[in-house]
C-alpha positions as CSV (number, residue, x, y, z in Angstrom):
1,X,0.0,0.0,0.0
2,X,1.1,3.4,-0.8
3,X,2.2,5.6,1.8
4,X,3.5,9.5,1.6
5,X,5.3,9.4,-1.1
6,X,7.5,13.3,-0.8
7,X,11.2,12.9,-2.0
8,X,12.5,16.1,-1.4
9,X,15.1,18.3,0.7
10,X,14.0,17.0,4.2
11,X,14.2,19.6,6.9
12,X,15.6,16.8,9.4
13,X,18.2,15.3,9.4
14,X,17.3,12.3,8.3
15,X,18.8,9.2,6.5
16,X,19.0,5.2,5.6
17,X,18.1,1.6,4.2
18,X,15.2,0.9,1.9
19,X,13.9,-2.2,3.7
20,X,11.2,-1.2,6.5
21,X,11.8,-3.1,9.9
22,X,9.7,-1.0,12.7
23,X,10.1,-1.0,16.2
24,X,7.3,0.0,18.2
25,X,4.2,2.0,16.0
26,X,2.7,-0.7,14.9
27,X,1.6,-3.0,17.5
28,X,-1.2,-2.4,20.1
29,X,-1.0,-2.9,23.7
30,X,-3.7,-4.7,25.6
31,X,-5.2,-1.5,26.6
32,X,-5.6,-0.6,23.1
33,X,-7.3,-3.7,22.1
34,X,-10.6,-2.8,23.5
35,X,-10.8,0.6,22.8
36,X,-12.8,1.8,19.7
37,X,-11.6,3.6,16.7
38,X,-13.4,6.9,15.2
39,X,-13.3,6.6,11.7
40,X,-14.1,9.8,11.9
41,X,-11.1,10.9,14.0
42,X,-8.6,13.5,13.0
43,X,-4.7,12.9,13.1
44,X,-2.2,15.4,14.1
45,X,1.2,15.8,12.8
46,X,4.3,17.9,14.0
47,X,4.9,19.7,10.7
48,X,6.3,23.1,9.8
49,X,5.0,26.4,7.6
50,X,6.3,25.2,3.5
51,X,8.2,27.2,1.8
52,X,5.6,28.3,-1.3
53,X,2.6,27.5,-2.1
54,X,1.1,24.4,-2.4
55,X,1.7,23.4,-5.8
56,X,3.2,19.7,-6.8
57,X,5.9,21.2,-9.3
58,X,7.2,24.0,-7.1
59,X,7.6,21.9,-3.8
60,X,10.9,20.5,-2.6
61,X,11.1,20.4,1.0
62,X,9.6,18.4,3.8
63,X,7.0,20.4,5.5
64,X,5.3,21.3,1.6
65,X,5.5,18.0,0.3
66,X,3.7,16.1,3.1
67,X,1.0,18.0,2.5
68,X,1.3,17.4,-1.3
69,X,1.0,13.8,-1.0
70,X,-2.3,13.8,0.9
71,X,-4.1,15.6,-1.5
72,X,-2.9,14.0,-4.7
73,X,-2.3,10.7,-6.4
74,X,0.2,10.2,-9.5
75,X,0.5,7.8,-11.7
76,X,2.6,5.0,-10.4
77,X,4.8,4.1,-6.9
78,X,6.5,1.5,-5.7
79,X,6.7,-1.2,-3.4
80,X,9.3,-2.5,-0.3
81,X,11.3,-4.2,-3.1
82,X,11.2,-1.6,-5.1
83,X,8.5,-2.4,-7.8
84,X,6.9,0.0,-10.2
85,X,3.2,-0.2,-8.6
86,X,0.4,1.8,-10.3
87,X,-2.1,4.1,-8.8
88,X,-4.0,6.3,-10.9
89,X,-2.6,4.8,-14.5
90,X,-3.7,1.7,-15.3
91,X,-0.3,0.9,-16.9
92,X,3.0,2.7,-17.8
93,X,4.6,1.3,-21.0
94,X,8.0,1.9,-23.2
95,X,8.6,1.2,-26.3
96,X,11.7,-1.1,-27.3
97,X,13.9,1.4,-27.3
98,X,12.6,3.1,-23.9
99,X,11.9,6.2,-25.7
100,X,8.0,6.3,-26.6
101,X,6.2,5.5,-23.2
102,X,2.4,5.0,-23.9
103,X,0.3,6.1,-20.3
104,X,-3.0,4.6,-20.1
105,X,-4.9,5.9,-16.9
106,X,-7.4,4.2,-14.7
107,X,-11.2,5.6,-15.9
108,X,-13.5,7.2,-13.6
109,X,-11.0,9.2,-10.5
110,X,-12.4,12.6,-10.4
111,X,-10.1,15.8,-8.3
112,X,-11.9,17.0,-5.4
113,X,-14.4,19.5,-7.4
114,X,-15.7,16.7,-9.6
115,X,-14.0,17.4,-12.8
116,X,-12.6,14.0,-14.6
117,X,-8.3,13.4,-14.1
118,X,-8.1,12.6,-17.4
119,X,-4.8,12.8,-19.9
120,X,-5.1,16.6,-20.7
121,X,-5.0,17.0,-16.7
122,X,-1.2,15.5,-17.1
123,X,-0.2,16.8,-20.1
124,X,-1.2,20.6,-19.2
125,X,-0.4,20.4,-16.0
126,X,3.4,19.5,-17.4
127,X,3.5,21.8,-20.0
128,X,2.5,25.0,-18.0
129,X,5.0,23.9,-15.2
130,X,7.8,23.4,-17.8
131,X,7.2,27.1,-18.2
132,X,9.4,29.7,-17.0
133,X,7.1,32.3,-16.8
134,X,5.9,30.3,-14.0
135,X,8.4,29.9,-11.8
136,X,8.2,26.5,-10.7
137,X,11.1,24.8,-9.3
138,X,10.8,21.6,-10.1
139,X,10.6,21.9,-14.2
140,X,14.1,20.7,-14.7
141,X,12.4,17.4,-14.4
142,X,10.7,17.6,-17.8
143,X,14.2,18.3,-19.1
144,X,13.6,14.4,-20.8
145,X,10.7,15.1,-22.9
146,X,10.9,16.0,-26.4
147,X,10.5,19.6,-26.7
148,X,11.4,21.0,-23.3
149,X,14.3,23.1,-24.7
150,X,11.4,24.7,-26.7
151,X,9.3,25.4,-23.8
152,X,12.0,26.4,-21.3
153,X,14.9,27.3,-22.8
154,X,18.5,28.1,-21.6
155,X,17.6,31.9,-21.5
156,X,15.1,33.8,-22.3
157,X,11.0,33.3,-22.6
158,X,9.4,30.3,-23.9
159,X,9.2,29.7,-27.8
160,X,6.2,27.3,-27.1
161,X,4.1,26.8,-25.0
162,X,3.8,23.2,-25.1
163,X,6.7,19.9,-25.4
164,X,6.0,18.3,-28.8
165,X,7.2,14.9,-26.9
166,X,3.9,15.1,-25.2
167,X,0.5,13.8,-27.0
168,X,-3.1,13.1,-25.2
169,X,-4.2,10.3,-27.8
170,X,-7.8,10.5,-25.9
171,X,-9.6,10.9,-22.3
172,X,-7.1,8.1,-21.0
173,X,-4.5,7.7,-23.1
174,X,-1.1,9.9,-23.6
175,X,2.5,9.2,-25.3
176,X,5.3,11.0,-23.6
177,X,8.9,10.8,-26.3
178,X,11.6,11.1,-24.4
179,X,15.3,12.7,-25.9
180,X,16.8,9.2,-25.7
181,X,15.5,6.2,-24.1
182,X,15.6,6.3,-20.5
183,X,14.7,2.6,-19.2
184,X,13.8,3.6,-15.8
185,X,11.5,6.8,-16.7
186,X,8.8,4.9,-15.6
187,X,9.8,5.1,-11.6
188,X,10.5,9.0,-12.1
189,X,6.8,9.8,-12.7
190,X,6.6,9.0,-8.9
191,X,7.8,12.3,-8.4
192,X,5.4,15.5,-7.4
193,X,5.6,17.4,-10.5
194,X,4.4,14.6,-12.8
195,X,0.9,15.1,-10.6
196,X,-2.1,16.2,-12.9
197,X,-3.9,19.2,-12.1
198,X,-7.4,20.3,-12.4
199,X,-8.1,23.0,-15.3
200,X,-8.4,26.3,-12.6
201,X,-5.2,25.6,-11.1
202,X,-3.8,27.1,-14.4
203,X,-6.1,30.0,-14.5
204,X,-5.1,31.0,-11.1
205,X,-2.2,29.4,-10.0
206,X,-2.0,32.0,-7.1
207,X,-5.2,31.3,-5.5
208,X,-4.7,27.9,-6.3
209,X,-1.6,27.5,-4.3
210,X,-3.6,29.0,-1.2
211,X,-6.3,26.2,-1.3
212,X,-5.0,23.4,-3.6
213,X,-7.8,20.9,-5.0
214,X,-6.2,17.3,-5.7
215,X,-7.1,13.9,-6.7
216,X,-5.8,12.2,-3.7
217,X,-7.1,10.5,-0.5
218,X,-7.3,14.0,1.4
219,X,-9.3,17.2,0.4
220,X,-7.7,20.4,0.9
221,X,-9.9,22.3,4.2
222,X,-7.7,25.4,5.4
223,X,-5.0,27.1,5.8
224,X,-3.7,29.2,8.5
225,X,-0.5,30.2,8.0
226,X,2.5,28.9,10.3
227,X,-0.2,27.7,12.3
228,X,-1.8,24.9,11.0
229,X,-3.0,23.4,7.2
230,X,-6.3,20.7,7.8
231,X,-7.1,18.2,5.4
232,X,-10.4,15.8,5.5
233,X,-10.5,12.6,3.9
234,X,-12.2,12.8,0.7
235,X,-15.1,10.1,0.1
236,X,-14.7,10.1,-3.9
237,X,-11.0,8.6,-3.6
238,X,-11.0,5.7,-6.4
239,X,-7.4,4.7,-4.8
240,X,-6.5,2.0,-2.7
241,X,-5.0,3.6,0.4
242,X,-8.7,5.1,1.3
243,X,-8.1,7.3,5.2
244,X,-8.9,5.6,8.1
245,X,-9.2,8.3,9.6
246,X,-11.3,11.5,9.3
247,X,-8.5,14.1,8.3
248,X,-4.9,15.7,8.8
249,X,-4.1,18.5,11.3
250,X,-0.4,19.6,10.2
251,X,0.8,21.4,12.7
252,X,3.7,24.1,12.3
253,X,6.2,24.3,15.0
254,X,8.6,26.3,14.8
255,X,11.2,24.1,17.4
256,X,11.7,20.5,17.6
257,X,11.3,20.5,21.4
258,X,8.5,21.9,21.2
259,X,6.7,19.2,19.1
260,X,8.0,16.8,21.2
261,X,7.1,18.2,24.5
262,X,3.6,17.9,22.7
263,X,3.8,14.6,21.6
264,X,4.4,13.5,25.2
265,X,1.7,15.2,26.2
266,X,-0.5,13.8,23.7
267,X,-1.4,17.3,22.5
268,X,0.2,15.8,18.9
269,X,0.1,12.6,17.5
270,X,3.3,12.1,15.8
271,X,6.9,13.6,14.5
272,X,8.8,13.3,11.9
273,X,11.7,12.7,14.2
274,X,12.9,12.4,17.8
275,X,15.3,15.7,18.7
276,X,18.9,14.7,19.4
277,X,18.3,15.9,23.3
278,X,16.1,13.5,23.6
279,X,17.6,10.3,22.2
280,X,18.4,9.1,25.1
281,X,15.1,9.3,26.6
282,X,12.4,8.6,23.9
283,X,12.4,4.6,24.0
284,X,11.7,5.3,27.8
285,X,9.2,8.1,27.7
286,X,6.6,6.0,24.9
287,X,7.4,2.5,25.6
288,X,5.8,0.7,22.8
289,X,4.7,3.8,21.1
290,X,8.6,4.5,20.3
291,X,9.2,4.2,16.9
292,X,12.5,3.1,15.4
293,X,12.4,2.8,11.5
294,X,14.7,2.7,8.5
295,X,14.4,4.7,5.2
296,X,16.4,6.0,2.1
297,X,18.0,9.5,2.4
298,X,21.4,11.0,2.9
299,X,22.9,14.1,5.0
300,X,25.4,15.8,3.4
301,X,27.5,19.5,3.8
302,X,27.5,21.0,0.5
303,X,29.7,24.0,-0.9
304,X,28.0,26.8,-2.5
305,X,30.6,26.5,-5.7
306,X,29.3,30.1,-6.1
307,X,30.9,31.5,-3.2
308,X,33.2,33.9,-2.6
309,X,34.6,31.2,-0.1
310,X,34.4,28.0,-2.6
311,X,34.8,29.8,-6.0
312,X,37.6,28.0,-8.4
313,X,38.7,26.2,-5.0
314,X,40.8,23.7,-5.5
315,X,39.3,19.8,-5.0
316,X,41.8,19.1,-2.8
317,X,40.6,21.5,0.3
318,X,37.3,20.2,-0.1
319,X,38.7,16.4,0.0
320,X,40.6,17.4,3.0
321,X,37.7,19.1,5.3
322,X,35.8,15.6,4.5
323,X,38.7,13.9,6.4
324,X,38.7,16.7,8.8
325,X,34.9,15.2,10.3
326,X,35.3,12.2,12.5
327,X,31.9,10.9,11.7
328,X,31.8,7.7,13.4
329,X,32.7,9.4,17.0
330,X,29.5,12.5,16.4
331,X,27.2,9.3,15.4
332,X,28.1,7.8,19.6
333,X,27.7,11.2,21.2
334,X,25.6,13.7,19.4
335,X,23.6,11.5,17.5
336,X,23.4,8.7,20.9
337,X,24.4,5.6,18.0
338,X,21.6,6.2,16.1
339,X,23.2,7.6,13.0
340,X,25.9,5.9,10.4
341,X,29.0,7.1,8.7
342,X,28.0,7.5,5.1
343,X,31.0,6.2,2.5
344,X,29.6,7.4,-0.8
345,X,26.7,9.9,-2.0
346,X,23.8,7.6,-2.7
347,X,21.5,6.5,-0.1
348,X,21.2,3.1,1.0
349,X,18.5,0.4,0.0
350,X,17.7,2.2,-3.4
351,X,19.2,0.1,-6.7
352,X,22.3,0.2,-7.7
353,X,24.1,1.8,-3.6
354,X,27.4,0.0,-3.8
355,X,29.6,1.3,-0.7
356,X,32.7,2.9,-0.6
357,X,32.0,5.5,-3.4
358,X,33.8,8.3,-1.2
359,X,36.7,6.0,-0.6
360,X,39.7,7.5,1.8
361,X,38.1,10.8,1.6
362,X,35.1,10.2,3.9
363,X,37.9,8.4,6.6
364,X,39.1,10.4,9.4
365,X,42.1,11.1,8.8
366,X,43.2,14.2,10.5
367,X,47.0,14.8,9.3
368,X,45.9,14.4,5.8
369,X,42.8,16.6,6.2
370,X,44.8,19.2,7.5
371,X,48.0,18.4,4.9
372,X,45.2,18.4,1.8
373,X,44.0,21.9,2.8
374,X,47.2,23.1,2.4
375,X,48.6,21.7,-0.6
376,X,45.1,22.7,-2.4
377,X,45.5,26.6,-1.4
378,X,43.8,26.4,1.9
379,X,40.4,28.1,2.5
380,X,40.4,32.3,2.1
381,X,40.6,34.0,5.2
382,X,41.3,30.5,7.0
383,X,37.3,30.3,8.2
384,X,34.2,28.6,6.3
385,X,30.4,28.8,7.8
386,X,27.9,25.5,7.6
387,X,24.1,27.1,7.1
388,X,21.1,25.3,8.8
389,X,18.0,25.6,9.6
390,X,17.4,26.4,13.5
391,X,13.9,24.7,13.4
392,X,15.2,21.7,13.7
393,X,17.8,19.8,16.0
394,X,20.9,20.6,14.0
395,X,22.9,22.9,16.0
396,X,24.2,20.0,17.8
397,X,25.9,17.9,15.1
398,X,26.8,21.4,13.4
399,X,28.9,22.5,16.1
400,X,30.6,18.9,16.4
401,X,31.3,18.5,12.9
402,X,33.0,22.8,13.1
403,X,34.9,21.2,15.7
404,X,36.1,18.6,14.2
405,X,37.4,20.7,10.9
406,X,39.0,23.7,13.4
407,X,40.8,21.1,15.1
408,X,41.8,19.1,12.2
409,X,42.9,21.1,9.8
410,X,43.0,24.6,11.9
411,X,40.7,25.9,9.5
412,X,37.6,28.0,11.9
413,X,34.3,26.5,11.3
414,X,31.0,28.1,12.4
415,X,27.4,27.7,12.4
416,X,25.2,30.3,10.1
417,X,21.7,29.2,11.2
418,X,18.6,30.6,9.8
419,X,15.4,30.6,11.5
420,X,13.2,27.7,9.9
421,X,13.3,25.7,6.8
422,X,11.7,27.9,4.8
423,X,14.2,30.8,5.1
424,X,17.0,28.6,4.9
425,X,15.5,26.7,1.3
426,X,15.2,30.4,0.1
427,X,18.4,31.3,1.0
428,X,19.7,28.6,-1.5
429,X,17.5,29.6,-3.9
430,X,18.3,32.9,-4.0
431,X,22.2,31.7,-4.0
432,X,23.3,34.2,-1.0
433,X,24.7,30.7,0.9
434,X,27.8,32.6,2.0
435,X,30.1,29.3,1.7
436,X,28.2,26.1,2.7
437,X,24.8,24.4,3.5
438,X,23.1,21.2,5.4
439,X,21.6,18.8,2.9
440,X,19.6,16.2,3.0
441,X,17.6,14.1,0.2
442,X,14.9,11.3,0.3
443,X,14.5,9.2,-2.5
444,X,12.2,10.4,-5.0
445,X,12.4,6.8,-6.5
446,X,14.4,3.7,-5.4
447,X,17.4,3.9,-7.8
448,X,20.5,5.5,-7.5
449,X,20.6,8.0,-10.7
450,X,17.7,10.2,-8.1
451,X,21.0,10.7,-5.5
452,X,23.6,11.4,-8.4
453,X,22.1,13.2,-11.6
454,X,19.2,14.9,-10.1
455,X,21.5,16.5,-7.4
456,X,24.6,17.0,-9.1
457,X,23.8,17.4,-12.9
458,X,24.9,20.9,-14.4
459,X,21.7,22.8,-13.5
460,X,19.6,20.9,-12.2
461,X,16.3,22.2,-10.0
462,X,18.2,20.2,-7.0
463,X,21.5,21.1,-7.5
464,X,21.1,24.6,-5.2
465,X,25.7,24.6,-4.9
466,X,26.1,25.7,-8.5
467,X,28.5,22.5,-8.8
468,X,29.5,21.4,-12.7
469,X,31.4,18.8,-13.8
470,X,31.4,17.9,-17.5
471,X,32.7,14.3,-16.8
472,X,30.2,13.3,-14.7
473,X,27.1,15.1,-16.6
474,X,28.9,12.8,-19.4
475,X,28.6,9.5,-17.3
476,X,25.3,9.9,-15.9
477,X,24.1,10.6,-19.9
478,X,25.8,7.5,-20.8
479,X,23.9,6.2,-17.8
480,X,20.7,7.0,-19.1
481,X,20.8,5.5,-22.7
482,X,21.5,2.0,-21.3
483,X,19.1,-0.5,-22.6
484,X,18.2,-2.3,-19.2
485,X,17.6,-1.0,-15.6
486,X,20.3,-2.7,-13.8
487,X,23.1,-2.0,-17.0
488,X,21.9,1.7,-16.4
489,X,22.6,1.6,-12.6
490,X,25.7,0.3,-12.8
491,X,27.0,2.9,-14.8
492,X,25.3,5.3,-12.5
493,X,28.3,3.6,-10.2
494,X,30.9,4.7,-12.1
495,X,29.1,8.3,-12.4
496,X,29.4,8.3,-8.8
497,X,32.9,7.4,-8.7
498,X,33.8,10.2,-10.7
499,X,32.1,12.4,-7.6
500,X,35.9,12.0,-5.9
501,X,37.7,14.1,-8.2
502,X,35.1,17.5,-7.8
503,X,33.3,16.8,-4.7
504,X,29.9,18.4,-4.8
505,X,29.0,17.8,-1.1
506,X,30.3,15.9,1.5
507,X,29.0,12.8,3.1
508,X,28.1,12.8,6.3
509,X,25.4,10.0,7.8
510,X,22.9,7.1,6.7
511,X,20.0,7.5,9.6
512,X,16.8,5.8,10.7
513,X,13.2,7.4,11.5
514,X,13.1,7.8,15.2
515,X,9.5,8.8,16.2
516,X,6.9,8.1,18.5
517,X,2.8,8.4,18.8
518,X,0.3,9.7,21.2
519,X,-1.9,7.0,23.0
520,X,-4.6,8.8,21.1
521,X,-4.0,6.7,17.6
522,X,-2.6,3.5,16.4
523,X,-1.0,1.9,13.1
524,X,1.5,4.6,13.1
525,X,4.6,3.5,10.5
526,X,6.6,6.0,8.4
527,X,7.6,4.9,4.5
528,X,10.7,4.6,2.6
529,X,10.8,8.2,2.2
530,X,10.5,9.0,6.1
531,X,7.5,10.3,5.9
532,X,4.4,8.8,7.9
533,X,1.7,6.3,6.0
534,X,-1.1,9.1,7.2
535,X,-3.9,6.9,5.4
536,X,-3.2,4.2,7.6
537,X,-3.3,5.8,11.3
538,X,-6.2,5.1,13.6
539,X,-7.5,7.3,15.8
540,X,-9.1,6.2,19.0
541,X,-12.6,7.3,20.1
542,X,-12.3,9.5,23.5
């Protein structure tokens, strides 16, 4: 069964393996056994205020896409193993070559306001977000399709308004031609901005964004702004994964502690993770309600390559503050055991993670940290900042891994925080990241090209560093035209390889979701992506 499906920048600092083995959240205590479930019964969920609007192709954080995925269904997901399951198309087909896929959608799902999904709901829907009058942030991920170049050129406006790879054949049916053939495209239509929208969210994308209307198991209710967005279940869902529940509260919380404190006093029902002060303590303050979980992400420090501090550096400094961070002794004492040193830049338990990517350079090795700094020109006026979002607990590990580099390599090392996620996303956006940022990315799908040329291609929506390199953009390329899955992630291997001689970011943990529930629901279990299967959460009757 589907759960949220968000792959995005994560506002945590989250990471690890694909394979789901929960402790705690899903089993039901004695007590809980004879106590009735409301149907009816509304969840709440520690969340924060998203960065724009609510729009599928111009989200890529956490708190937005959490929302995102109640209220809309795509076309396919996947399951544990990792298998292309399908949701609102009926089936998802290539061509010999992988270049022609043929879409065929599942008749009869309606959005919220009763108009038909049907293939014009895609094919607009992609073509006005390609766009770049309309600012969306996500339309590099059209940059496949046939045509893109037409509608969102290098520079400049568009010189059409729709991608000639793109064809609605009738109601249910579309082709989408892709530049070359791709043989995993299939798994990347999991992602948010290959959603369909309803016909008025392109008349008025503003007042759209302010009160979204979906196709998915939830129905948009309100918004009050870094206070609280509520969704209700929405009868008409034709999906499997129908609510169990009566609707979402997301909460906005502008601290970590103080979700928790809320949890434990049952004033919220769950979080997207514990807060490292609290490590210690959370097995013991829920019991069985503790929730210990694994799932595919990576953290990462990344240079802003646009920088006056990272600007034509040399390689070899940025090689040499990787040795600088002993990651394996801030995993026992800041992170309490619960984190693990990451060797390469692809998340685990997605196809085609091989370890060991990063090789020597993500050991701690602090004579060569410190000897690599210097022999690469060292770092200008001897001091580098690490940017982070103070909503969240990462002040802690920030202030380790500065220690670490000053002492290493003698380099100073300081926090920059910025108030919540949202400032801190829009920072990056606006590249003003004065020299480097926290990262952290969720699988959008289960393969290992989503950690490699979606982050680190030359332009790319998530490539926020400004980091280029030719021989790598030329390996994941090769990557893509492979005629099988598993040739095509193998050569993504090699691509990632390549990632030692220009380090775009620098590895830091693989993690697991550590949560908990109130006594107030049950069924409580997060997905691959980290984020929690809301359809599936029971609430109890009071």
């Amino acid at each position: 069964m589907r759960g949220a499906k968000s792959a995005k920048w994560v506002a945590i600092a989250g990471v690890v393996a694909l394979t789901a083995t929960a402790c705690g959240g899903g089993s039901d205590s004695s007590d809980d056994a004879n106590r009735k479930v409301d149907p009816k019964g509304i969840v709440s969920y520690a969340n924060g205020e998203p960065q724009n609007a609510l729009q599928p192709s111009n989200t890529m954080e956490a708190y937005g896409s959490v929302v995102i995925d109640a209220l809309f269904t795509g076309l396919v997901y996947y399951d544990k193993q990792g298998n292309i399951t399908y949701e609102n198309a009926e089936s998802v087909k290539p061509d010999k070559a992988n270049k022609v896929w043929t879409v065929k959608l599942k008749p009869g799902w309606k959005f919220h306001n009763g108009e038909a999904v049907t293939a014009k709901s895609y094919v607009d829907a992609w073509n006005w977000a390609a766009d770049p009058a309309n600012g969306q942030q996500n339309s590099s991920w059209y940059r496949d399709i046939v045509g893109y170049d037409d509608v969102h050129p290098e520079k400049g406006k568009a010189k059409k308004k729709e991608m000639s790879g793109l064809k609605v054949v009738d109601d249910n049916t579309f082709t989408i031609t892709l530049n070359s053939g791709i043989p995993y495209y299939a798994y990347k239509l999991v992602y948010k901005p290959f959603f369909p929208l309803p016909s008025a969210a392109l008349k008025d994308p503003k007042k759209y964004g302010e009160a979204p209307v979906g196709n998915g198991p939830y129905k948009f209710k309100s918004w009050d702004h870094k206070k609280s967005i509520k969704v209700d279940a929405w009868a008409g869902y034709k999906g499997e994964d129908k609510p169990k529940n009566g609707g979402i509260d997301f909460k906005a919380y502008t601290t970590p502690q103080a979700a928790y404190n809320d949890l434990r006093s049952d004033n919220v029902d769950t979080m997207p993770l514990i807060p490292d002060s609290e490590l210690a303590n959370f097995k013991q303050d829920f019991g069985d309600r503790a929730i210990e979980q694994d799932f595919s992400a990576i953290n990462t420090v990344n240079p802003a390559f646009y920088s006056k501090t990272f600007k034509d550096m040399d390689v070899k400094v940025i090689q040499g503050l990787s040795m600088a961070i002993d990651r394996d002794t801030i995993a026992k004492t800041t992170f309490a055991g619960t984190r693990e040193s990451a060797t390469g830049w692809v998340a685990k338990g997605v196809k085609g993670y091989k370890a060991g990517a990063c090789g020597e350079y993500c050991k701690f090795n602090p004579k060569k940290a410190k000897q690599f700094v210097k022999d690469g020109g060292g770092v200008p006026g001897n001091k580098i900042s690490i940017q982070y979002n103070a909503d969240q607990p990462h002040k802690g590990w920030v202030t380790a891994v500065c220690n670490s580099i000053t002492k290493s390599t003698g380099v100073q090392c300081v926090g920059d925080p910025k108030t919540d996620f949202q400032a801190d996303t829009e920072v990056r956006d606006k590249k003003e990241v004065k020299a480097m940022y926290r990262s952290g990315w969720v699988l959008d799908y289960p393969f290992n090209g989503n950690f490699l040329a979606d982050l680190y291609g030359t332009g790319v929506d998530g490539n926020k560093g400004g980091f280029s390199d030719p021989k790598f953009d030329e390996l994941t390329k090769k990557a893509d035209q492979a005629k099988t899955i598993d040739e095509s992630a193998e050569l993504y291997q090699k691509a990632e390889k390549q990632l030692v001689n220009s380090f775009p970011g620098i590895p830091l943990w693989y993690n697991k979701t550590l949560s908990a529930h109130s006594k107030n629901v049950k069924n409580v279990v997060f997905d691959q992506a980290g984020d929690p299967v809301l359809s599936d959460i029971e609430v109890f009757k009071k």
